[in-house]
Structures are given as C-alpha cells and as structure tokens.
C-alpha positions as CSV (number, residue, x, y, z in Angstrom):
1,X,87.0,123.3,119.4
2,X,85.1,126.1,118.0
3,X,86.8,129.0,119.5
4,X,89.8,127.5,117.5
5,X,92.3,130.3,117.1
6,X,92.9,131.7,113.5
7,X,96.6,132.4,113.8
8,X,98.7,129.3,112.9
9,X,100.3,129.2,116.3
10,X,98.5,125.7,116.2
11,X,100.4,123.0,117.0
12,X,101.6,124.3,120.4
13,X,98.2,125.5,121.3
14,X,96.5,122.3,120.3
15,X,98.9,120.3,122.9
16,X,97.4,122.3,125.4
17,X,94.3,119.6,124.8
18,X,96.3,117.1,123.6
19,X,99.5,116.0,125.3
20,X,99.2,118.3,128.1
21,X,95.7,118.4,128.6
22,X,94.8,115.2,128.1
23,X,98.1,113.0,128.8
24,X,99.6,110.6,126.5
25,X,100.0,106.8,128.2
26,X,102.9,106.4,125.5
27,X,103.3,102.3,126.1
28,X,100.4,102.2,123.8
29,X,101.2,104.6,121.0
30,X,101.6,107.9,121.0
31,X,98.0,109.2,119.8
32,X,98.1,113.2,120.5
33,X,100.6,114.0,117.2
34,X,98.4,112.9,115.2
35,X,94.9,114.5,116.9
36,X,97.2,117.6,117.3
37,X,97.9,117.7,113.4
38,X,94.2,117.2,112.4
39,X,92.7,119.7,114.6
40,X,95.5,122.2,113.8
41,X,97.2,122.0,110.1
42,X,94.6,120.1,108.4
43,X,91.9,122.2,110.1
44,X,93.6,125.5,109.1
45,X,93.7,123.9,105.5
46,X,90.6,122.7,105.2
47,X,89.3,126.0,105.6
48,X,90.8,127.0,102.7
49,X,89.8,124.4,100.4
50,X,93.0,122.6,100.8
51,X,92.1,119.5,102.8
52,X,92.4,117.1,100.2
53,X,95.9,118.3,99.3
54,X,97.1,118.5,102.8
55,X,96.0,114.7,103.0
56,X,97.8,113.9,99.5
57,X,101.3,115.5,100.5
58,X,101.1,113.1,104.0
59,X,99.9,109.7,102.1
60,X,102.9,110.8,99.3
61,X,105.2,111.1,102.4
62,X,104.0,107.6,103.4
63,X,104.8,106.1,99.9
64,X,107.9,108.0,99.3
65,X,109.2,107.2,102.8
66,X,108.0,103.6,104.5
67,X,109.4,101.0,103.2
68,X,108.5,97.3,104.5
69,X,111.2,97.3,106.8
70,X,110.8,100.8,108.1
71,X,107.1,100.3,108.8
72,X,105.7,99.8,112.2
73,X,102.3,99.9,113.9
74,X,100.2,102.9,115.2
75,X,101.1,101.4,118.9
76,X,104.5,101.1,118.6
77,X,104.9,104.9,117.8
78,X,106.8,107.1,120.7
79,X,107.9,110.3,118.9
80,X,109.3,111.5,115.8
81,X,113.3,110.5,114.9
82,X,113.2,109.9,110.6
83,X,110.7,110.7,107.9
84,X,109.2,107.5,108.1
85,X,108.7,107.3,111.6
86,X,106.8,111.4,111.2
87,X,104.7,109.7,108.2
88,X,103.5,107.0,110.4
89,X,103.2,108.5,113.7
90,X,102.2,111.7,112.4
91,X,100.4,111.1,109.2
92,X,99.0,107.7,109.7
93,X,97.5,108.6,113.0
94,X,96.5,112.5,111.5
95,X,94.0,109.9,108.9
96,X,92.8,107.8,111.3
97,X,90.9,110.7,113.1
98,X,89.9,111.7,109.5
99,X,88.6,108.4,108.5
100,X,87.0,108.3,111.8
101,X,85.4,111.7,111.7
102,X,83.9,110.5,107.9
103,X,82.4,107.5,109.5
104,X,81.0,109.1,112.3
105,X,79.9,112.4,111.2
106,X,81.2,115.6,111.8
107,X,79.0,116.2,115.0
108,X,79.3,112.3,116.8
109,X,82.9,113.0,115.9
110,X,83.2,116.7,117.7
111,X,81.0,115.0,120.3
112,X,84.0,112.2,121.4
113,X,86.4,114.5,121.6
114,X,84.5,116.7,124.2
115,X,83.7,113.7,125.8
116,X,87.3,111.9,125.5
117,X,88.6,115.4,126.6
118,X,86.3,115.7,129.6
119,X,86.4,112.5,131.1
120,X,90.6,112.3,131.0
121,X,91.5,115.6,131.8
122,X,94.8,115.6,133.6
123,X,94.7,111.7,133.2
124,X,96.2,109.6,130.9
125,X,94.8,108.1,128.1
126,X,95.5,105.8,125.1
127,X,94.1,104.7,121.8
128,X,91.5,102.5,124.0
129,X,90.4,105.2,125.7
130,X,89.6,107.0,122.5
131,X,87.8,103.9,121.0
132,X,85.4,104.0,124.2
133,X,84.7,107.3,124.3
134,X,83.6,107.5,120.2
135,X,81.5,104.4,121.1
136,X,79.7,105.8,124.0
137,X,78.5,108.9,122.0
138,X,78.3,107.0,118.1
139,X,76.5,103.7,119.7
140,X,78.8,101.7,117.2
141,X,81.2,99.0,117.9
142,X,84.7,100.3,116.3
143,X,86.6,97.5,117.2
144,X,87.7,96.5,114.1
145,X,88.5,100.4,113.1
146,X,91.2,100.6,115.8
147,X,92.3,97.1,115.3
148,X,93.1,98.0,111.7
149,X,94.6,101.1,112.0
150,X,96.3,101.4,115.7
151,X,98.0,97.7,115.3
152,X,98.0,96.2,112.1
153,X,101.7,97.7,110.0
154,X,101.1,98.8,106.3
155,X,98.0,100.1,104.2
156,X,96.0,99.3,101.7
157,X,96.6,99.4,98.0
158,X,94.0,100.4,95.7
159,X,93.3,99.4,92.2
160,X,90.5,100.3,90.1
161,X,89.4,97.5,88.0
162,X,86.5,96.7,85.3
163,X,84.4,99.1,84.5
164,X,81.1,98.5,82.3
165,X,78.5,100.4,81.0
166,X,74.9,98.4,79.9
167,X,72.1,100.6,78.0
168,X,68.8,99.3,78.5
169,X,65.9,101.6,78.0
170,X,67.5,104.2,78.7
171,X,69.3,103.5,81.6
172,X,72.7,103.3,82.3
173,X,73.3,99.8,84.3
174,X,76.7,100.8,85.9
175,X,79.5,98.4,87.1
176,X,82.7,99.5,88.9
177,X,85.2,97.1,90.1
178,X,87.4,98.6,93.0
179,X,90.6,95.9,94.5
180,X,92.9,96.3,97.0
181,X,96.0,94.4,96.4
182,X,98.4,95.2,99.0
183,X,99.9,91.8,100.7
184,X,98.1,90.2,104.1
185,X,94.3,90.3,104.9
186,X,91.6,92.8,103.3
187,X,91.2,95.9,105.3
188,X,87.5,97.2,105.9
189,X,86.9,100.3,104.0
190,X,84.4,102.5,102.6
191,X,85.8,103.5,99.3
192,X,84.3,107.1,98.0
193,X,84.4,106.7,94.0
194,X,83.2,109.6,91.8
195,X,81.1,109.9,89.1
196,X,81.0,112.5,86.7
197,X,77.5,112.3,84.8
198,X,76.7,113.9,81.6
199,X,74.5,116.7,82.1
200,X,75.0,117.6,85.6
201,X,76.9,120.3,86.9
202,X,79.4,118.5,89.3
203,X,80.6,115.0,89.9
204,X,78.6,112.5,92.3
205,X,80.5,111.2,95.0
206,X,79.2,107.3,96.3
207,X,80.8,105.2,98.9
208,X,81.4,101.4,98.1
209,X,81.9,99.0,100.8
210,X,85.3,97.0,100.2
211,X,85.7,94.5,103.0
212,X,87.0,91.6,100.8
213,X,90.0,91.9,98.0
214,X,87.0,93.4,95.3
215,X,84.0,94.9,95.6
216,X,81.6,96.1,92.4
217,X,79.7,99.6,92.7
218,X,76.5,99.4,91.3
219,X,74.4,101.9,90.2
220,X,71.7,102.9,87.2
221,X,71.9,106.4,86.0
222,X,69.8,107.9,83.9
223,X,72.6,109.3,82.2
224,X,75.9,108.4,80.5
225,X,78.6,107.9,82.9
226,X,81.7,109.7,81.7
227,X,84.8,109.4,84.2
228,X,85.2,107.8,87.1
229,X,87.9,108.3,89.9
230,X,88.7,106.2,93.0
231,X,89.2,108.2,96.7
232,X,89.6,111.4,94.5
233,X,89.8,113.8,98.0
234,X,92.5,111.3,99.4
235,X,90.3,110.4,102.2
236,X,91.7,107.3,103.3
237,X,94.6,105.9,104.1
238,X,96.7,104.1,101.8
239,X,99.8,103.5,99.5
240,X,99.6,105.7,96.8
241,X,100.1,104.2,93.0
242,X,102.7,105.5,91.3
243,X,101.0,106.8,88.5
244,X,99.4,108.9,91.4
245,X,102.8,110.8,92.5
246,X,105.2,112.9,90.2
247,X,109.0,112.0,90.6
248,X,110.4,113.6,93.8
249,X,113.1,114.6,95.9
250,X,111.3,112.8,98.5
251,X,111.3,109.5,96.4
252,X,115.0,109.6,95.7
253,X,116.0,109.5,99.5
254,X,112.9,107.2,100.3
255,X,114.6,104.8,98.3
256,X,115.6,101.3,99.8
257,X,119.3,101.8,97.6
258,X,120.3,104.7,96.0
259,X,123.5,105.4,93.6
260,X,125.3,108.9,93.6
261,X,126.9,109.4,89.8
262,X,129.5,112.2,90.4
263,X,130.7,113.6,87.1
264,X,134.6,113.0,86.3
265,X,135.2,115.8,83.9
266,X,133.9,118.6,86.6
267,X,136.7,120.8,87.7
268,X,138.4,119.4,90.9
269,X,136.6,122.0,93.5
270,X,133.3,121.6,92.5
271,X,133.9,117.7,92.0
272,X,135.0,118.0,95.9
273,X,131.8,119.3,97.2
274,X,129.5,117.0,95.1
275,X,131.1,114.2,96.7
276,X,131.1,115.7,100.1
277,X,127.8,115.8,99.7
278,X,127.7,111.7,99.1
279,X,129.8,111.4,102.0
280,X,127.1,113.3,104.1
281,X,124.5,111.5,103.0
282,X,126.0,108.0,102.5
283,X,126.7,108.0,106.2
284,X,122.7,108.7,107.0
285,X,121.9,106.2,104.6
286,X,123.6,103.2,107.0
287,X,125.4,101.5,103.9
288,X,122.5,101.9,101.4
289,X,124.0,104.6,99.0
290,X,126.8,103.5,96.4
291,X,128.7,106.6,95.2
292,X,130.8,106.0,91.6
293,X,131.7,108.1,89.0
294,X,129.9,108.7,85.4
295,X,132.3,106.4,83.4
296,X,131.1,103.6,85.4
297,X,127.5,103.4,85.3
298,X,125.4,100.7,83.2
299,X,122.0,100.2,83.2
300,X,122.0,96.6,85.4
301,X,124.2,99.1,88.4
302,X,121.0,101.5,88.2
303,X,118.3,99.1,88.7
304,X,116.3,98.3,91.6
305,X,117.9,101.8,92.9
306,X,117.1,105.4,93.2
307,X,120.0,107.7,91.3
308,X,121.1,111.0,92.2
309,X,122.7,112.5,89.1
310,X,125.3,115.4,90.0
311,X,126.7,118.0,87.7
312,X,126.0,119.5,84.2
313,X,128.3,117.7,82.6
314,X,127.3,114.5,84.3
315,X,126.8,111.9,81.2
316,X,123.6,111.0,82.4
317,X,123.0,114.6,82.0
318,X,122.0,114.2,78.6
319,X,119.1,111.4,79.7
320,X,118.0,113.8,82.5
321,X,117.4,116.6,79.9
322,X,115.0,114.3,77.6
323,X,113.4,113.2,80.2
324,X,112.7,117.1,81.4
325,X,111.4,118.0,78.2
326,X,108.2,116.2,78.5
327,X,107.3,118.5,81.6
328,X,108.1,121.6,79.8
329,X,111.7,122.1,80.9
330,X,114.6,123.4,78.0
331,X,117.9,124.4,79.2
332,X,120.8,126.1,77.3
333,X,124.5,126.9,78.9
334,X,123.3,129.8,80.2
335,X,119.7,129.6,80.9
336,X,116.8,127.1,82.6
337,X,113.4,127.7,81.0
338,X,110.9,126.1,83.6
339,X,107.1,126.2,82.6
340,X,107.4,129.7,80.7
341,X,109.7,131.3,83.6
342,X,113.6,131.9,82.7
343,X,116.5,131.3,85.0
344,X,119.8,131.9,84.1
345,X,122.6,129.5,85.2
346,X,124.8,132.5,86.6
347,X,124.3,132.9,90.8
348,X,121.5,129.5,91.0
349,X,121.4,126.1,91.7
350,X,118.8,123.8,90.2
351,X,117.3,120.6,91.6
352,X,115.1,118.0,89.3
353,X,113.2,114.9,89.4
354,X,112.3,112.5,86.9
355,X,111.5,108.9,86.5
356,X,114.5,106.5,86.7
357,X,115.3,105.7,82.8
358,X,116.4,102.0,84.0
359,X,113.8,101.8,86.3
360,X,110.6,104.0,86.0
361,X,109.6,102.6,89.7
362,X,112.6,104.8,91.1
363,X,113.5,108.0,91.0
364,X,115.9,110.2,89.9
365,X,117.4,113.5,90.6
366,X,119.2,115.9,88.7
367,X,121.6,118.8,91.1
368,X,123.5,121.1,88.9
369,X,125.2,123.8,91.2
370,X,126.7,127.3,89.4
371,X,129.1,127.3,92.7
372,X,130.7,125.1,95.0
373,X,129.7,127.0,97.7
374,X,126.0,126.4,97.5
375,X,126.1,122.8,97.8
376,X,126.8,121.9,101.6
377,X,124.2,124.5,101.8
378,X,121.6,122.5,99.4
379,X,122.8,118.8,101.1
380,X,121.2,120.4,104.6
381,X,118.7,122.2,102.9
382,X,117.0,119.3,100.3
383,X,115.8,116.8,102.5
384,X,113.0,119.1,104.0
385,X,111.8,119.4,100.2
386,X,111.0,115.9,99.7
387,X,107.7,116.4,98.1
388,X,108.6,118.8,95.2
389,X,109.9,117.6,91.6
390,X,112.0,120.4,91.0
391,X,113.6,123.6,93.2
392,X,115.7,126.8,92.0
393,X,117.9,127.7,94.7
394,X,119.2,131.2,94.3
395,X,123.3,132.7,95.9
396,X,125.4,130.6,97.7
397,X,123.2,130.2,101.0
398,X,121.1,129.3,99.1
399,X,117.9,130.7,99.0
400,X,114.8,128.6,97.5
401,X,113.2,130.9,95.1
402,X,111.2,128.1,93.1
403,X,109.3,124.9,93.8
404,X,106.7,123.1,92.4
405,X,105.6,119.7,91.5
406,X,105.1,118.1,88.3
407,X,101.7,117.5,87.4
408,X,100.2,114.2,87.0
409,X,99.8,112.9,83.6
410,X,97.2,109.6,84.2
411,X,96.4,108.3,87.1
412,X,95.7,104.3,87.1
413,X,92.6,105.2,89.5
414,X,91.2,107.3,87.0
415,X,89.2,106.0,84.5
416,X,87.4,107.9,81.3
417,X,84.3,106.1,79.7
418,X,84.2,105.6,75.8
419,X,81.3,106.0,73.8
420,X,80.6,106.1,70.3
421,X,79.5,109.4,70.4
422,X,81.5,112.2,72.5
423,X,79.5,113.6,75.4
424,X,78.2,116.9,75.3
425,X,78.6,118.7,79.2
426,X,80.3,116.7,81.3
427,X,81.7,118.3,85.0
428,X,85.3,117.9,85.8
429,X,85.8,114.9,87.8
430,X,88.8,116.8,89.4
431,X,86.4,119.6,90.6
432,X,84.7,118.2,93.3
433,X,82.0,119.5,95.9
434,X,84.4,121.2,98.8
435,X,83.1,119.8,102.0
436,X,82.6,122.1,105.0
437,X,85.6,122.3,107.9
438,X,85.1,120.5,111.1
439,X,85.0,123.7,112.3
440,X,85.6,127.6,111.1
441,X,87.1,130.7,113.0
C-alpha cells in the first residue's frame, strides 16, 4: 500500500490485490470494485485535495441514477451493466471502505487490509471475510456496519433541523438538530457537522452520533457560532438533497419518465436527427420516454417527468433561456455567453440543464445543435457526461471543449446563524481542514 504507484495506471494495477490477488467469491457481492476504486481513484485524489469532490460526484451519481426500483443490495452486486448498477457496486461499496477507514483510523484500517490481503492470498474471499479480518486487528464488533451497508438496499437521507443558540455568561449553549428521513429503519451513523466560530481561523469539525431518526449536538463555545454545515467533506453515504446538486445531464436520464419536446418549425433534416436521437434513446429507456412535438406540451404532460428540450426554436426554448439567466448564461442568434466566455453559434453544439419549470424536482435539458451532423455524435457522446450542467461541443464529431457545473446556490444542510450584531472574522465553513491521504507516493 505505500509503494502505491504515481502514474494513474491504477485500476488495473490495484486488481492485481484485489480481484486477482485476493479472489472475489462473487455469490456474496462483488467487493474488489469498490476496494479497487478507493485505493486507486480516490487515493490519487485525495492527494490532491480532491477527496471530498471525488466522493460528491459518486453520491450525485447515486441520487441522479438509483431509483427505488433500480436499487439493490451491496450482496447482490456481480459487475457493472447501467449507471445505477456502477453507482451501487462501485460507489456504494468505494464509501463503505471510506466510512470504514473514518471509524477505524487510518492505521487499524491499513492494518486489515494487510492482514485481509495476507491471510486470503490466492483464496477467495467475501464481504465476511473482510468484516473478520478489520475485527481481528480494530478489536470491535462491526456487525452492524456490514449488515447496514453490504445488505440493507437504499441510504440514508439527511436533514438538518433546529438549530439554537442560548447566551449565558458568556457562553454559547449550542443545539443542533440533525434527522434522517429516508423510509425504513434508522441507520447507525456518526454524522461530522461543522462549525464555523467567530474568531478562529478555520471551521471545527465534531461528530454526532445518529442512531435513531434525530439526534441534538451539543456543545458550549466560548464563542458565537456563525454557520453550520452537515457532512460538509461528503463522508458518508447517502442520498443527496436536492438543494445539494445543480441540474444535470445526469439527472435528466436518471429520471423514472422523461419527455423528449422536438421542435415543429426546425427544418426537416435537422428535425430528423433530433428525433433519431429520441428513437435511440427511447429504446434504452424500456418504454419510459414519451417523444411529442412543441405544440403539444402543457404543464400537467411535464410533471412528474424529466424533459429534454431539442432545438433553438423549440417553444420551450424561451423558458429554458430565463431559467439560464440566473446562472449567468445570455445568448443571441449568433452567440452563447457562458460565465464571461463567448461562443458563437457557428461550428458548436450546446448542452444545458436547468430545473424543470413544472416540476423543480426534475430536470431539464436544453440541446441546440448548429448541424445535423453533430447530433448522433452528441446522443453517444452525452451520457458519459451525466454529472455536468452544461457542455459546448465543438465540429461535427463533436469535440467537448467546455464543461462545468452550476454552482450551488443554498444548500438545505447549510445553515447561517443570525445575530443582532454581524460577526466580525468568521472562517469559511466551505474551507475546511484537508485531511491527510491514506497514503502518499
């Protein structure tokens, strides 16, 4: 483990430990994608400060992709075939071994994989195996961890609750209520909730035990609490809020239903490859996806639904724009201003997602093509973008020359204190301590 290369030829030489190394009893879930991605990936990330991101794009994955009826337990998981079944058996499982590693400790964690590695070398070994060998080195009984995470379907939904602040000589009697409301049984968790304290030069980070549907954090400070944020590094599991993720590609085709709005007054070519593209995906959607046409869409068809919006002159093109203005976004007939940079129109195709107008709990997406050319290119090319808001696709290939996401406005799990005087220094609660990789070059 700490001879790990520095080249990000990762994945294949991780599964030299794990998969190939240590072989996978698959009847009881597939563990090695996920111990693969963490020691590889989120290792290499983590290195650069980017752990925490890493860990938001898979949970977003998770939320964009697993619906009720696509979900499935750690144990049931073989190998990749959809998006949901890569955020579960990939991303699920890649948390796990990070959850694990936070309760443990960085050296008890190192410590069971040497040992797990060691003792089933050239054997097989599954998620039991694992659990016995970080209880031999921990001493703790992590019966319940593995239960929860290996066999129970879904995760937790967090909610940040009441918060109150009570002066008494001069201390600050501090109450945070944390809830998690997804349906079915409490899960056991140790929350990490930060603190940012007048004064001090960064935010405190303190871990609340959440084993029932809420749990209160409290402390006394000796000085004014200011903001407070709930699992601000992403270091647990869970469905993200809404309010935590930007609209998406991703979102779009995670949808249970989607609609496809093809736009009647484009010219007869380019009105052929938009709905090609519906076709294509309207097959891989297994009956979920209705395709109509502009003239017929009311706001009761685009409830409850996702909507892809095709075409600049699209009627819903109009709404799309609005809604685009609020993240900075202007366009003309010849030009695209995102964020300060200019596009033109001419030679580029632009992708966009905003909240659903009808239905801000959905999705939609925006595709205006110059060409008819570039679109069977974009219809292969967009679902492996899922987790952007908005792409600039350049020729008829197309090339991506542009991506980004959209940034988040408020975030229900966020939470600034009032007082009737403003604070004078207070650290941003987004810039938190970076804790030090598992392990470094």
């Amino acid at each position: 483990l700490h001879s790990f290369p520095t080249r990000r030829s990762s994945d294949l030489i991780l599964h030299n430990w794990w998969g190939n190394g240590v072989l996978l009893r698959s009847d009881t879930g597939n563990w090695c994608e996920g111990l693969t991605v963490y020691l590889a990936e989120h290792l290499l990330k983590e290195g650069k400060g980017q752990g925490a991101e890493y860990r938001y794009s898979m949970l977003q994955k998770y939320t964009d992709y697993v619906r009720k009826e696509k979900d499935f337990p750690l144990s049931a998981f073989k190998g990749r075939y959809s998006p949901a079944s890569e955020a579960v058996g990939y991303g699920k499982a890649m948390m796990l071994f990070h959850m694990l590693r936070k309760k443990l400790g960085d050296n008890i964690f190192t410590n069971g994989l040497q040992g797990f590695y060691s003792n089933y070398q050239l054997k097989q070994a599954s998620f039991l195996d694992l659990r016995n060998s970080f209880e031999k080195v921990s001493g703790e009984y992590l019966w319940t961890f593995f239960r929860q995470w290996v066999d129970r379907i879904g995760a937790p939904i967090l909610k940040l609750g009441k918060v109150e602040v009570v002066i008494k000589r001069d201390i600050f009697f501090t109450h945070i209520m944390v809830s998690q409301v997804q349906e079915g049984k409490p899960y056991a968790l140790e929350v990490p909730v930060a603190i940012s304290i007048e004064g001090e030069e960064s935010p405190r980070v303190f871990n609340l035990s959440l084993n029932s549907r809420s749990a209160y954090l409290n402390l006394q400070l000796h000085s004014r609490p200011v903001w407070v944020s709930v699992d601000p590094n992403f270091d647990i599991f869970r469905r993200l809020d809404r309010t935590e993720i930007p609209p998406s590609i991703g979102q779009t085709f995670g949808a249970g239903q989607s609609l496809m709005v093809l736009p009647s007054a484009a010219p007869s070519k380019m009105l052929k490859a938009y709905r090609s593209i519906g076709d294509l995906w309207a097959k891989k959607a297994h009956g979920n996806m209705q395709i109509i046409s502009d003239n017929e869409v009311t706001t009761d068809i685009m409830k409850g639904k996702s909507v892809w919006v095709f075409g600049k002159k699209n009627t819903l093109s109009p709404q799309s724009l609005k809604n685009l203005a609020s993240y900075d976004v202007v366009a003309n007939d010849k030009s695209v201003r995102i964020m300060e940079k200019e596009i033109p129109i001419e030679g580029h195709s632009f992708v966009f997602s905003v909240r659903q107008p009808a239905d801000p709990d959905f999705a939609m997406t925006w595709i205006v093509a110059d060409t008819a050319e570039a679109l069977s290119g974009l219809a292969r090319k967009l679902p492996h973008y899922g987790r952007y808001s908005f792409l600039v696709f350049k020729g008829t290939e197309p090339t991506n020359i542009l991506k980004g996401r959209w940034e988040i406005e408020k975030s229900s799990l966020k939470r600034n204190i009032d007082y009737p005087s403003p604070p004078q220094i207070v650290p941003d609660i987004n810039k938190l301590p970076t804790p030090e990789p598992l392990a470094r070059p």
